[in-house]
C-alpha positions as CSV (number, residue, x, y, z in Angstrom):
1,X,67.1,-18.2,5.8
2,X,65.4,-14.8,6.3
3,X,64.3,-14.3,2.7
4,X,63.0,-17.7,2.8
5,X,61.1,-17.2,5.8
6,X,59.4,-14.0,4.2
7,X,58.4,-15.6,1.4
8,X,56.6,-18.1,3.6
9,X,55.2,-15.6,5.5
10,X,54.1,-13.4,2.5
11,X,52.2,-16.9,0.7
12,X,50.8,-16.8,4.3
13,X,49.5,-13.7,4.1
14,X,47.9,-14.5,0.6
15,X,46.0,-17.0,1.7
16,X,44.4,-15.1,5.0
17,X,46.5,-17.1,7.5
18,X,47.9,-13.6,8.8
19,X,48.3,-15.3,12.9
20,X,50.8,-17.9,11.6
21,X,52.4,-14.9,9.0
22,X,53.0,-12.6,12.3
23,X,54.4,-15.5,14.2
24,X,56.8,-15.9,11.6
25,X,57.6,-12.5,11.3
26,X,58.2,-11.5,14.6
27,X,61.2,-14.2,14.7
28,X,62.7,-12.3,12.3
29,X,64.9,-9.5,12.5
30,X,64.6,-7.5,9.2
31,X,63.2,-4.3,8.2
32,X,61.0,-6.2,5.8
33,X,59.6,-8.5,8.2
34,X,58.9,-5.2,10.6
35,X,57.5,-3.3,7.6
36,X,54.9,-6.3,6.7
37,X,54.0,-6.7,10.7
38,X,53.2,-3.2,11.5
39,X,51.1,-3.6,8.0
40,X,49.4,-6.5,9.5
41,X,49.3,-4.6,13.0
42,X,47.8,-2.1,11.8
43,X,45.2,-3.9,9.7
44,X,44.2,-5.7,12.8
45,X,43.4,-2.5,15.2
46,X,39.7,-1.7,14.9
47,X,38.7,1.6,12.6
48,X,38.0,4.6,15.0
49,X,35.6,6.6,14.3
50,X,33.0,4.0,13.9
51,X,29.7,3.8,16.1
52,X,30.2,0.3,18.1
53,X,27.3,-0.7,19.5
54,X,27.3,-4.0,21.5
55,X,25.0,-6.8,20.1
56,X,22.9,-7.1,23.8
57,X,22.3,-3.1,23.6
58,X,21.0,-3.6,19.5
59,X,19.3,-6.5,21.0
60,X,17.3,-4.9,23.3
61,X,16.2,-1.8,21.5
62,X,15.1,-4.2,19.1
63,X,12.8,-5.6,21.5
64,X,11.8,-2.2,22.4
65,X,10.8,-1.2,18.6
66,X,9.0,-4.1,18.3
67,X,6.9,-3.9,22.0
68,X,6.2,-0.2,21.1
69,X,5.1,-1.3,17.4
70,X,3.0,-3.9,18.8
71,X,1.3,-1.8,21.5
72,X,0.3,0.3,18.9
73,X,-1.1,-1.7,16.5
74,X,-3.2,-3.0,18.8
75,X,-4.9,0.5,20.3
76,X,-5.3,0.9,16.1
77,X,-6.5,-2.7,15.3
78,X,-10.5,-2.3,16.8
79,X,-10.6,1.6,15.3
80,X,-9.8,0.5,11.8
81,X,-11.9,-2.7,12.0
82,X,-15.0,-0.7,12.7
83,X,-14.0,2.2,10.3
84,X,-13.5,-1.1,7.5
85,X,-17.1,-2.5,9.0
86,X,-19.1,0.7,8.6
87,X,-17.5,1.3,5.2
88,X,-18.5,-2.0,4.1
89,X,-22.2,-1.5,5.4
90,X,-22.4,2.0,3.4
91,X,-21.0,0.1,0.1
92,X,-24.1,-2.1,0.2
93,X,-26.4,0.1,1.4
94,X,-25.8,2.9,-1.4
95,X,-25.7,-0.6,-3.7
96,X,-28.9,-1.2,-3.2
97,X,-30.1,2.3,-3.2
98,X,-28.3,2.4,-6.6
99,X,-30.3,-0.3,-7.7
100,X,-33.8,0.4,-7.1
101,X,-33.3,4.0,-8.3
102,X,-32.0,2.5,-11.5
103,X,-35.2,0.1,-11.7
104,X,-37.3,3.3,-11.1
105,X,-35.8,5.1,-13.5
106,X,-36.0,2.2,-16.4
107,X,-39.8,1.1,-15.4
108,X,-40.5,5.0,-16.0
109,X,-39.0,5.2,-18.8
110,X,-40.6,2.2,-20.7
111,X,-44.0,3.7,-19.2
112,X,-43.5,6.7,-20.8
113,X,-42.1,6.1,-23.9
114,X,-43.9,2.8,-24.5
115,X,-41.0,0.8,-25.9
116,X,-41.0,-3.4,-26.1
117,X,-37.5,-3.3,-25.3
118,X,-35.3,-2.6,-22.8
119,X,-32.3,-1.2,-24.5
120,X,-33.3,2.5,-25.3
121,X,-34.3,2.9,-21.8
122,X,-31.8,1.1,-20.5
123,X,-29.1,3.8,-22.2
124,X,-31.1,7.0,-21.2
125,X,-31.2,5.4,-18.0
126,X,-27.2,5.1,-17.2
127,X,-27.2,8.6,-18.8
128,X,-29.4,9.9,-16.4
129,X,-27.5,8.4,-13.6
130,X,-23.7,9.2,-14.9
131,X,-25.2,13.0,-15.8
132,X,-27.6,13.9,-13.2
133,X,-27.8,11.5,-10.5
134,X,-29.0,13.4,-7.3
135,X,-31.9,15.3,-9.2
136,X,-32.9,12.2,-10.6
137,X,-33.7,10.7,-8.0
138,X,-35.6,13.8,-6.8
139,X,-37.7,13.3,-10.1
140,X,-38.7,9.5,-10.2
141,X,-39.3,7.5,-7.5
142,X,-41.3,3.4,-7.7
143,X,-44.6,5.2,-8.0
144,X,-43.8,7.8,-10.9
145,X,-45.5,5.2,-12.9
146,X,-48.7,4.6,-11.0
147,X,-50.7,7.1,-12.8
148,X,-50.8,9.8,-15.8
149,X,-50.6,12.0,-13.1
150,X,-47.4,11.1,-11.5
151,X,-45.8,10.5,-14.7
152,X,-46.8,14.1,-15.8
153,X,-45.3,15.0,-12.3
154,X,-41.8,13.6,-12.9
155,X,-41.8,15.0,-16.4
156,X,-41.9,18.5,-14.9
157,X,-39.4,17.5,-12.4
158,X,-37.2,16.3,-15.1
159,X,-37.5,19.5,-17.3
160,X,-36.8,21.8,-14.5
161,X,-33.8,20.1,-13.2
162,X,-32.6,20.2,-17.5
163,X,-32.6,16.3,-17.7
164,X,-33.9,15.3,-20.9
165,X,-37.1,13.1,-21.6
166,X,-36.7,9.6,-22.3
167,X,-36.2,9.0,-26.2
């Protein structure tokens, strides 16, 4: 009867129904039956050693985190959204600035040089800008093309800064 009772008690164990394999083994009086129930005993006592934290204590330092986050990103929230504002106002402000120096710097060139088309000026133009940017802008300006005079000015300008002529 015993051998049969461990057998049923192993297939018990097999299938993960270990509380009805200890009953059965605690009936019996065998050294295997003892063997496999301190196995299962053991099994069943928790690991030491292991940081066990109760659920209401994770709980509530989760809440914590997530006040603290929250506080925070709402000190940072107005900050950034002016920092993101001004940014934005400086992007289309040096647009436009970009802009009408690049018309000033095309209308002088087809002034000067006297072409029909665009497309020559419109290359020593973006070279101008990529290369020397800041001096040309020193150099022409809307009325560098008002008169011979002012022309002549900006040529000077543009020789002494090293920027060449228009082709």
């Amino acid at each position: 009867m015993s051998q049969e009772e461990l057998r049923r008690a192993h297939a018990l164990i097999e299938r993960g129904r270990t509380a009805e394999a200890r009953h059965i083994l605690e009936t019996l009086d065998d050294p295997t039956a003892r063997q496999w129930l301190a196995q299962l005993n053991a099994a069943r006592r928790p690991r030491k050693g292991g940081i066990s934290v109760p659920l209401p204590v994770l709980v509530a330092l989760g809440v914590v985190i997530g006040v603290v986050v929250l506080v925070i990103m709402l000190l940072l929230t107005p900050t950034l959204l002016s920092r993101m504002q001004n940014r934005t106002e400086d992007t289309a402000t040096q647009g436009a600035v970009d802009e009408a120096l690049y018309a000033s710097i095309l209308q002088y060139c087809m002034v000067t040089t006297g072409y029909g088309g665009e497309e020559p000026c419109m290359s020593w133009t973006e070279l101008v800008l990529d290369q020397y940017g800041e001096s040309a802008a020193v150099c022409i300006s809307p009325a560098s093309t008002n008169s011979p005079e002012a022309r002549e000015q900006a040529n000077d300008c543009l020789s002494a800064n090293g920027i060449p002529e228009p082709l």
